[in-house]
C-alpha positions in Angstrom: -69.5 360.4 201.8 -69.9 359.3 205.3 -71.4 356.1 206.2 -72.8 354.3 209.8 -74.4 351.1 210.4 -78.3 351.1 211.9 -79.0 348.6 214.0 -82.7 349.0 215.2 -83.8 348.2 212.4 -81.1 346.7 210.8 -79.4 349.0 207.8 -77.3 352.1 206.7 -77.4 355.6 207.0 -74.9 357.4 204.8 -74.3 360.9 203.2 -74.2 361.9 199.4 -71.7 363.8 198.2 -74.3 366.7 197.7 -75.0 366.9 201.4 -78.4 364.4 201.2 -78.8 362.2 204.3 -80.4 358.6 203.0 -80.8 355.3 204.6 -81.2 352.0 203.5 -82.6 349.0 205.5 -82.7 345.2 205.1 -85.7 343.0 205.6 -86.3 342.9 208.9 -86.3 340.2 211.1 -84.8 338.2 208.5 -81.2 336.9 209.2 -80.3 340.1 211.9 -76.5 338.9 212.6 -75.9 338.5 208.5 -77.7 341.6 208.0 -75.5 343.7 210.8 -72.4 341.5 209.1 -73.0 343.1 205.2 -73.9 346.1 206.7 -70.4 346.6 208.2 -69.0 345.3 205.0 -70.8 348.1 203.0 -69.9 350.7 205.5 -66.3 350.1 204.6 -67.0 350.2 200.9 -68.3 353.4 201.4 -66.5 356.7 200.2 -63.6 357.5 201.9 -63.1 353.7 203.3 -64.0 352.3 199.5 -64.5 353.0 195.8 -68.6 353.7 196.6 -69.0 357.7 196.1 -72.6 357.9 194.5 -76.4 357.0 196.1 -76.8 354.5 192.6 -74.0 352.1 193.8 -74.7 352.0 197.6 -78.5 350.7 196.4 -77.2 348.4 193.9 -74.5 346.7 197.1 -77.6 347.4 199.6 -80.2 345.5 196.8 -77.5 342.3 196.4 -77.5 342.1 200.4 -81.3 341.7 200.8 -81.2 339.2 197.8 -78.1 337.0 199.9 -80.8 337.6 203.4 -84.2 336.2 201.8 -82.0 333.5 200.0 -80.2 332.0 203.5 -83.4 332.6 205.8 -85.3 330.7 203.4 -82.9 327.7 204.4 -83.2 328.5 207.6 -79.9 329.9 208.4 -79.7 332.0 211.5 -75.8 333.2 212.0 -73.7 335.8 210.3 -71.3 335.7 208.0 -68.8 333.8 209.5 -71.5 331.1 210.0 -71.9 331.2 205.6 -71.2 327.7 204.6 -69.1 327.0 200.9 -72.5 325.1 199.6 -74.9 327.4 200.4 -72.7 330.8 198.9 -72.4 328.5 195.6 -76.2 327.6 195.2 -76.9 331.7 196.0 -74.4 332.7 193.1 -75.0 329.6 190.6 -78.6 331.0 190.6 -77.8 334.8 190.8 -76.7 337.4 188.0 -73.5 338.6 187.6 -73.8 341.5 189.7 -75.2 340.2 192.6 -72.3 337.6 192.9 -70.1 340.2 192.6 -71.1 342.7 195.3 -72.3 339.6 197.7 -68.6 338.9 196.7 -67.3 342.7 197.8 -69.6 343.1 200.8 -68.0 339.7 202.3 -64.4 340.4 201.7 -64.8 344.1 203.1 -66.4 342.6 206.1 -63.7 340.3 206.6 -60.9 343.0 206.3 -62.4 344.6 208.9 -62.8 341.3 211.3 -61.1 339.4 210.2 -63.2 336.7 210.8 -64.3 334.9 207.6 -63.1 331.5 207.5 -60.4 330.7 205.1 -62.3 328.6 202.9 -64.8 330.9 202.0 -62.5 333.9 201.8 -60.5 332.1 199.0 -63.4 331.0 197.3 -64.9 334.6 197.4 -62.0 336.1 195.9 -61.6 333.0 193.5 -63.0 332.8 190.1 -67.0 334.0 189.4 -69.3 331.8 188.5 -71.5 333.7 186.4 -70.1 336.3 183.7 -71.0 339.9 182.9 -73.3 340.0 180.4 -72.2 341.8 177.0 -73.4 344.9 176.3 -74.7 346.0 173.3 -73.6 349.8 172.1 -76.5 352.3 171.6 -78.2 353.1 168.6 -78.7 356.3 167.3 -82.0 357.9 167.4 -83.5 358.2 164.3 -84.0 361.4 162.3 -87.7 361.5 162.9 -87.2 360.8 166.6 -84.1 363.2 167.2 -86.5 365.7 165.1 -89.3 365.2 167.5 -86.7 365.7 170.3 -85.3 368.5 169.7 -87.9 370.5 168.7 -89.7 369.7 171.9 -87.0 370.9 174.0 -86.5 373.9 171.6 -89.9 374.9 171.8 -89.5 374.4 175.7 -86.8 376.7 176.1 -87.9 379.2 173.3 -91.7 379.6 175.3 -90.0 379.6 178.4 -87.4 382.4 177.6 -90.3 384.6 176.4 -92.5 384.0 179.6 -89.1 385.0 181.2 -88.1 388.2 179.3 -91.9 389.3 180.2 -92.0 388.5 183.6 -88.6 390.6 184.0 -89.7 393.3 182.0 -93.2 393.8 184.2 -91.2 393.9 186.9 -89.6 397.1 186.1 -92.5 398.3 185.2 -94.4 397.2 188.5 -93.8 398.6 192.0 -94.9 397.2 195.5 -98.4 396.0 195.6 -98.4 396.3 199.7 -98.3 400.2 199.0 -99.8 400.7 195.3 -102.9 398.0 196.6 -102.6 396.9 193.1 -102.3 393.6 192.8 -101.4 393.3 188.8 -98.6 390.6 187.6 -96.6 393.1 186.9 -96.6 394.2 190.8 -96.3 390.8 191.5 -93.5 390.6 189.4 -92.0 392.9 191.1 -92.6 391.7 194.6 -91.0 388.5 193.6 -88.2 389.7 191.8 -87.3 391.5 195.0 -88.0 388.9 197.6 -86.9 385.5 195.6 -90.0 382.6 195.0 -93.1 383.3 196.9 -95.3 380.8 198.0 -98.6 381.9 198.9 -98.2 380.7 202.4 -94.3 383.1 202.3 -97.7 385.7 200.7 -99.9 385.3 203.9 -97.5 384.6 207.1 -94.1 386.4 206.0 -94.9 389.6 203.9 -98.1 390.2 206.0 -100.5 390.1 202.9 -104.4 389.5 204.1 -105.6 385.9 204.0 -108.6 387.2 200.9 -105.9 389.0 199.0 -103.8 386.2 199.2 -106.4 383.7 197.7 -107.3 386.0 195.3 -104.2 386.4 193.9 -102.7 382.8 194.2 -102.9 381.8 190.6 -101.7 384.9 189.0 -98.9 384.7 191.9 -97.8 381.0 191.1 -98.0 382.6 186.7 -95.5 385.5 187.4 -93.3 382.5 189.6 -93.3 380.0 187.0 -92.4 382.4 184.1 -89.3 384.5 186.5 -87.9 380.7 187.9 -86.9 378.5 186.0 -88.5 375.3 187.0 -87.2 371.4 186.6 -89.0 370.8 183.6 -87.5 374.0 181.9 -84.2 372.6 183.4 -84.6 369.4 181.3 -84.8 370.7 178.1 -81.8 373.2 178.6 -80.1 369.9 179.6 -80.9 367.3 177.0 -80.8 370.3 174.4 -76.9 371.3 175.8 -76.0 367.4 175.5 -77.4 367.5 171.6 -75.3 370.6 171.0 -72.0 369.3 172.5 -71.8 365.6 172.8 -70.9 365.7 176.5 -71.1 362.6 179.0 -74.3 363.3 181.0 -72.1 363.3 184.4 -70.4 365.7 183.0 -73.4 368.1 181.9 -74.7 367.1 185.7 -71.6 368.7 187.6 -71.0 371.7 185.4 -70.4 375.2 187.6 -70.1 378.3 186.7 -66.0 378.0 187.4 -66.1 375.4 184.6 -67.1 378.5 181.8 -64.0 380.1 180.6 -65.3 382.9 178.3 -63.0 383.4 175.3 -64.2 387.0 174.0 -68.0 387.4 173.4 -68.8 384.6 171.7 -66.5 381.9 171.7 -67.0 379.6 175.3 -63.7 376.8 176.6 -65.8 374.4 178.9 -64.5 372.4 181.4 -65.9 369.5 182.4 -65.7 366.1 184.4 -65.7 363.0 182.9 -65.8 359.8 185.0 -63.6 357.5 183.5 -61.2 360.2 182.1 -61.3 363.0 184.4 -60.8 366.3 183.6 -61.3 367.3 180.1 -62.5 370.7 178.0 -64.2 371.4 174.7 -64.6 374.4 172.6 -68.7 375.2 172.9 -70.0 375.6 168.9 -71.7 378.8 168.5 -75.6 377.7 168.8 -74.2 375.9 172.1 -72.5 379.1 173.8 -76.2 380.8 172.5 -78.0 378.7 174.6 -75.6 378.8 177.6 -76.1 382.6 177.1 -79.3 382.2 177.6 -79.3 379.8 180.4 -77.3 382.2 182.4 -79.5 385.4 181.7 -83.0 382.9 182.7 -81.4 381.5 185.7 -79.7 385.5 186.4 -82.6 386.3 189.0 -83.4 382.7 190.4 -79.5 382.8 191.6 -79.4 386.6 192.9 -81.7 384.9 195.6 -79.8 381.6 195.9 -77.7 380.8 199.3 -74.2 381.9 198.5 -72.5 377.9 198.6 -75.1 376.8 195.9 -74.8 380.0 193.2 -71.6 378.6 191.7 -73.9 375.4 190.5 -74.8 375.5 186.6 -78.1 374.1 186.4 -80.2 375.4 189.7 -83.9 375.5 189.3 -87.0 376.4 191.7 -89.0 373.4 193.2 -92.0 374.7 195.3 -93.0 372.8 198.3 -95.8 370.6 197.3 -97.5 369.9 201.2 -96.6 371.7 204.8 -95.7 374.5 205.7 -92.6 376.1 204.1 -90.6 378.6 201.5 -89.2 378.0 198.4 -86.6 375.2 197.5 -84.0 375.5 195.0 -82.5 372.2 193.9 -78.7 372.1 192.7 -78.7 367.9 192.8 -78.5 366.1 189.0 -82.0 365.8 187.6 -82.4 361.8 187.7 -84.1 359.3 185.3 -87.2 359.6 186.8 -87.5 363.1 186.5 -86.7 362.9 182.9 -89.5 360.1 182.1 -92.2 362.6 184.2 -91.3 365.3 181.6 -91.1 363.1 178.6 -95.5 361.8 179.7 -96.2 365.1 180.8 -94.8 366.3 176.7 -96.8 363.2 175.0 -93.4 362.7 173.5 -93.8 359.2 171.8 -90.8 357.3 169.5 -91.6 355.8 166.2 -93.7 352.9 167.9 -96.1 354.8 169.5 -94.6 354.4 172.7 -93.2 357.0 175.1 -89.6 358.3 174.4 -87.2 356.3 175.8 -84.4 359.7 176.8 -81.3 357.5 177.2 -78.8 361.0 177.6 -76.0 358.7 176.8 -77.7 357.8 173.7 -77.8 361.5 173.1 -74.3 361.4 173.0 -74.1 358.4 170.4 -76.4 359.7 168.7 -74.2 363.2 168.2 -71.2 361.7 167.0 -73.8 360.1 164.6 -74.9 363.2 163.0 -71.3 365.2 164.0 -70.5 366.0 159.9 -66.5 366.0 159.0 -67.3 369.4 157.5 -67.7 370.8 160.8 -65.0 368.6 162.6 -63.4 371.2 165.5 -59.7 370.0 165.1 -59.6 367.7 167.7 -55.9 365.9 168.6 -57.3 362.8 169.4 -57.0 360.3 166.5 -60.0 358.7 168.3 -62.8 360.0 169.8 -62.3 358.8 173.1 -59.1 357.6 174.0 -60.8 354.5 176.4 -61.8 353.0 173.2 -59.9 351.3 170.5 -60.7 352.2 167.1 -62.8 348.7 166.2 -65.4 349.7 169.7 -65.5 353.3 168.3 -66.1 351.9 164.7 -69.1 349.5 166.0 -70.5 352.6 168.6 -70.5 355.4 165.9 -70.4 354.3 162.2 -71.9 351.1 161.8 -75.5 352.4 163.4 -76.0 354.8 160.8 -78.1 356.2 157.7 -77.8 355.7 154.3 -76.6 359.2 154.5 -74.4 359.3 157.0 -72.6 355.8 155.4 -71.8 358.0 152.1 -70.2 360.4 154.6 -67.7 357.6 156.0 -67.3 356.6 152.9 -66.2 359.9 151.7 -63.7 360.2 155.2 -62.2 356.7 154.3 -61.7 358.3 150.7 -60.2 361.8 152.3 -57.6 358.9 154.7 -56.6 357.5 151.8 -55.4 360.4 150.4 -53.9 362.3 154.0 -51.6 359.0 153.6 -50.2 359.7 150.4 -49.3 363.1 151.3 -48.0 362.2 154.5 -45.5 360.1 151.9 -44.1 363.5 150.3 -41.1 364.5 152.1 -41.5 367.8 154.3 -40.5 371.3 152.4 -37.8 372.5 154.6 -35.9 375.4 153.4 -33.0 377.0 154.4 -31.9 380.5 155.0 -30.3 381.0 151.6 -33.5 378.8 150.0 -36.1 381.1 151.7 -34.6 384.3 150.6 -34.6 382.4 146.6 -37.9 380.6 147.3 -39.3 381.8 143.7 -36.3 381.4 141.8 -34.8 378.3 142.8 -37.3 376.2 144.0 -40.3 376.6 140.9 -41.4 372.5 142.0 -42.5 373.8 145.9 -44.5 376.6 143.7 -46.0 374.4 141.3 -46.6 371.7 144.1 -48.4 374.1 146.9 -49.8 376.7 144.1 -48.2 379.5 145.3 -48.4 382.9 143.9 -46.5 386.0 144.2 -48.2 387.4 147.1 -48.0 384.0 148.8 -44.2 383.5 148.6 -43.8 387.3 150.1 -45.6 386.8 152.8 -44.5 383.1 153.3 -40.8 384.9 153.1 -41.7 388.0 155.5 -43.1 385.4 158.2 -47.0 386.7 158.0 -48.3 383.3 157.3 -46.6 381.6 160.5 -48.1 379.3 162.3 -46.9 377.7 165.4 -44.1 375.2 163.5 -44.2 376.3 160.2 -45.4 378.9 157.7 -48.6 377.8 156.0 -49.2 377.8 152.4 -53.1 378.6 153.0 -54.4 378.9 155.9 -58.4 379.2 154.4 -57.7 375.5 152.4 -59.6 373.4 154.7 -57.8 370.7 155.2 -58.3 370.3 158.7 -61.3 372.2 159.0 -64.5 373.8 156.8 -63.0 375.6 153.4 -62.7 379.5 153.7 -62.2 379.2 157.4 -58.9 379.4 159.0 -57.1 376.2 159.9 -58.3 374.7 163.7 -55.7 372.0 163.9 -53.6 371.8 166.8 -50.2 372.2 166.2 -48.4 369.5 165.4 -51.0 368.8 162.9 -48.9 371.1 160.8 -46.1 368.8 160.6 -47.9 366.2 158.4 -49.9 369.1 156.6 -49.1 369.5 152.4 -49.3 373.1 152.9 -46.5 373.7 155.8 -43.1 375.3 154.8 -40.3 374.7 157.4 -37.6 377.3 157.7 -34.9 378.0 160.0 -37.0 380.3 162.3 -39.6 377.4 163.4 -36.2 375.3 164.7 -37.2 376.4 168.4 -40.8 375.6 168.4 -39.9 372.2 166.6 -37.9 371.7 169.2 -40.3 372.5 171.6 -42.1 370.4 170.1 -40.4 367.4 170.3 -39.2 367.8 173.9 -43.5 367.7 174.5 -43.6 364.7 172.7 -41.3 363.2 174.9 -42.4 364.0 178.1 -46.0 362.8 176.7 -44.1 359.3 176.0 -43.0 359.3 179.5 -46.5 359.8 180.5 -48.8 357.7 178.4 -49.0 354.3 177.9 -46.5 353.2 174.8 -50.0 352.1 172.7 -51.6 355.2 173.3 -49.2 357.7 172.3 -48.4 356.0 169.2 -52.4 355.9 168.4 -52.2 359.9 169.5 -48.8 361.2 168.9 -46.9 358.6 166.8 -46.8 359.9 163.6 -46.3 363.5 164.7 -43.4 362.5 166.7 -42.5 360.4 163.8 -42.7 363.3 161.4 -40.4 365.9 163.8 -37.9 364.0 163.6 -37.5 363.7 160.0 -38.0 367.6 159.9 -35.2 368.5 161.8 -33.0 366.2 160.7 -33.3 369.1 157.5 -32.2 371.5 159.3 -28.3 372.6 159.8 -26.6 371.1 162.6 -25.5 374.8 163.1 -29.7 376.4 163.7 -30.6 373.4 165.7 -27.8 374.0 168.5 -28.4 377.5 168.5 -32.7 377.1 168.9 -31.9 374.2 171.6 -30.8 377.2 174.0 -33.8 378.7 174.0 -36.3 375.9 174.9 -37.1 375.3 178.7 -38.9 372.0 177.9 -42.0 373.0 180.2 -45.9 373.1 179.0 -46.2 376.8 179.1 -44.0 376.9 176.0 -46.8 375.5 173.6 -50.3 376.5 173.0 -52.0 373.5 175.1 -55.4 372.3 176.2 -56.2 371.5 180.5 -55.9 367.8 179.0 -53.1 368.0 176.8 -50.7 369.5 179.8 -48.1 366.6 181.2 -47.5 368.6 184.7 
């Protein structure tokens, strides 16, 4: 973002990071020399002079700088900041809410780094202690079922009748040829026209394709029908969204500034999505299977509207058609996040109502909450985290997630605090580490491993051979389902394995325990001491106390062989230390 001061009349002009030029202005006539003073001041907090990168905080600084203006020429002040005097700062803030104070605070302190001209008084007491105090927030509440019901079925009606209108549309147009030779002017012609030429406005109709003025009339309606059904527009765009944030959980930024870069296809059917996350940065996710279906078919509706998009904007996820409403003028297609406006048009122009009666308040980061809500532990997908957001701590996770909940969804905590319980007695048992002479006796000599991990003849052979290896260990059962749904294999990472029951330790897993441990220890040297013992501890923990099994002999001979780098281990964009 770039950013300038106006002077005539007093305000800013900046740029968005998406390319948008905006301007905002201060009342004018009303304190000029203050207004020109906190306009310099925001300039500076601006992207890449501050921390300001996004059109929502520029307003919110630009809003708090009117409010300071009105207050001080109600009093008759006349000068700039310099001229601010201690009383009259402290009456503005005493009466003000937190926010206010604080940007009045920031605008005034970035003016002053860049003048130098703030007298000291005022300078300390703006970077003193506030006077008012944010105000606590409270966490979202789940929708409930019959509102989440409501919601979702809208949007997948949305999507389902818009997919249809699509495949149609598409499908006349191979059918259709050129109505400017045929004469025929049928939707499927004019399916064709516009599947060849991009959006077609009727005005794109009359002056650019050369189409007679009657013709064009005539066919305006059935023209703006073929349009609507081959395009997607913004309100088709909204359900894809909110229904893509039901699916996956993902921060709403972070379903706003998806590209196509950010889809790494694993095979036909299984998706790795990369994604931003404000506070966090980078981070990725496995898509579930009815959430890479409706990515599918986002990417085959929005196939033919990009074939005709400028090159710089095709690599954008969510695109969508926007015809020109008044002048003269071709097709627009947008690429910017669809804001909360947008989304409160689509829920009146639905009739979507909550229980009240009222219209649907679409909070998307409620969506979120309200995921991890309904998110069963039957379906858990093996996250590493021992939280599910590593910003929290586990008592702000406990009162955003599980204590908003149903009747049925407190039977399923319950039945996790019950399945806790009993991970910590096993993590009690001491790990079965075997050695080379024990693996090649397994059945004979060790009948209380059998009779403790229900092994059968088949099971020992193949632990034995090596075909149930995992990453550090051989696995007893791979389809038990501790760490994921029973019957399916096992989608813990891999140091799971070293507190799982069912992992057998034997002298070939000594390098990738090893590996193992050297990751642990460069994640020490990267993480905050609190955090990797909430993430890694008992992992790291548990290592230890499995090699310390092992002969002295195995463990010098497997330290040759590891590198200590990432590419050794099986790891996620997130989970990488270099």
């Amino acid at each position: 973002m770039t950013a300038a001061v106006l002077h005539d009349p007093v305000g800013i002009s900046y740029v968005t990071a998406d390319g948008v030029n905006r301007q905002g202005l201060m009342p004018p006539g009303r304190c000029p020399e203050l207004s020109r003073d906190l306009m310099l001041g925001l300039v500076n907090l601006v992207h890449p002079h501050g921390r300001l990168a996004s059109r929502s905080t520029v307003d919110k600084h630009l809003i708090s700088a009117r409010r300071l203006v009105l207050f001080l020429d109600a009093r008759g002040f006349t000068g700039g900041a310099g001229d601010v005097r201690r009383t009259d700062l402290i009456e503005f803030w005493m009466s003000a809410r937190y926010c206010d104070e604080r940007h009045t605070r920031m605008l005034l302190n970035a003016w002053d780094d860049e003048t130098g001209r703030l007298p000291r008084q005022i300078r300390l007491m703006t970077e003193g202690r506030p006077f008012n105090q944010p105000s606590r927030t409270e966490a979202f509440t789940p929708y409930t079922e019959a509102e989440w019901a409501r919601l979702i079925d809208l949007c997948r009606r949305n999507v389902r009748e818009a997919v249809t209108a699509h495949t149609a549309a598409v499908a006349g147009a191979r059918r259709g040829c050129d109505p400017r030779e045929s004469g025929v002017w049928s939707a499927d012609n004019l399916s064709w026209l516009q599947a060849h030429h991009g959006p077609i406005t009727y005005l794109q109709l009359k002056f650019s394709l050369g189409v007679r003025q009657k013709t064009a009339l005539a066919v305006r309606r059935l023209m703006i029908d073929t349009r609507t059904a081959l395009f997607p527009l913004p309100d088709t765009v909204i359900s894809y969204q909110l229904l893509f944030g039901a699916y996956t959980g993902i921060v709403p930024d972070g379903i706003d500034g998806l590209g196509l870069s950010d889809v790494e296809w694993a095979g036909d059917s299984e998706v790795l999505l990369n994604y931003v996350k404000g506070r966090t940065s980078r981070e990725s996710l496995n898509l579930s299977r009815r959430a890479v279906r409706l990515l599918e078919r986002w990417l085959e509706h929005s196939a033919l509207l990009r074939s005709h998009t400028p090159e710089e904007d095709r690599g954008v996820l969510w695109i969508r058609y926007c015809p020109r409403r008044r002048g003269g003028g071709g097709d627009i297609v947008e690429t910017a996040r669809m804001t909360d406006i947008s989304v409160r048009a689509w829920v009146r122009r639905h009739g979507l109502l909550d229980d009240t009666g009222a219209p649907f308040p679409v909070h998307r980061q409620r969506i979120r909450t309200t995921f991890h809500s309904h998110r069963d532990r039957r379906a858990w997908s093996g996250s590493p985290r021992a939280v599910i957001d590593p910003n929290h701590t586990p008592a702000v996770e406990g009162d955003h997630y599980l204590t908003a909940a149903t009747p049925a969804q407190q039977q399923a905590v319950q039945a996790l605090i019950e399945e806790a319980q009993g991970d910590l007695v096993r993590r009690a048992q001491a790990p079965t580490v075997l050695s080379e002479e024990a693996t090649v006796a397994l059945a004979r000599d060790y009948p209380q491993v059998i009779a403790r991990l229900e092994l059968d003849d088949t099971a020992i052979n193949e632990l034995v051979g090596g075909e149930r290896d995992v990453f550090v260990a051989a696995c007893a059962d791979q389809l038990a389902g501790l760490h994921g749904p029973k019957g399916k294999p096992c989608p813990a990472r891999p140091w799971v394995c070293l507190l799982c029951p069912l992992a057998v330790f034997a002298p070939r897993h000594a390098v990738n325990l090893l590996r193992l441990k050297a990751f642990f220890a460069r994640q020490w040297r990267h993480m905050p001491s609190d955090h990797f013992m909430a993430v890694f501890g008992p992992y790291a923990q548990r290592v230890t106390q499995v090699l310390d099994h092992f002969d002295p002999a195995v463990l010098a001979e497997a330290a040759g062989q590891v590198a200590d780098i990432d590419d050794e281990l099986p790891l996620r964009p997130e989970e990488r230390t270099a």
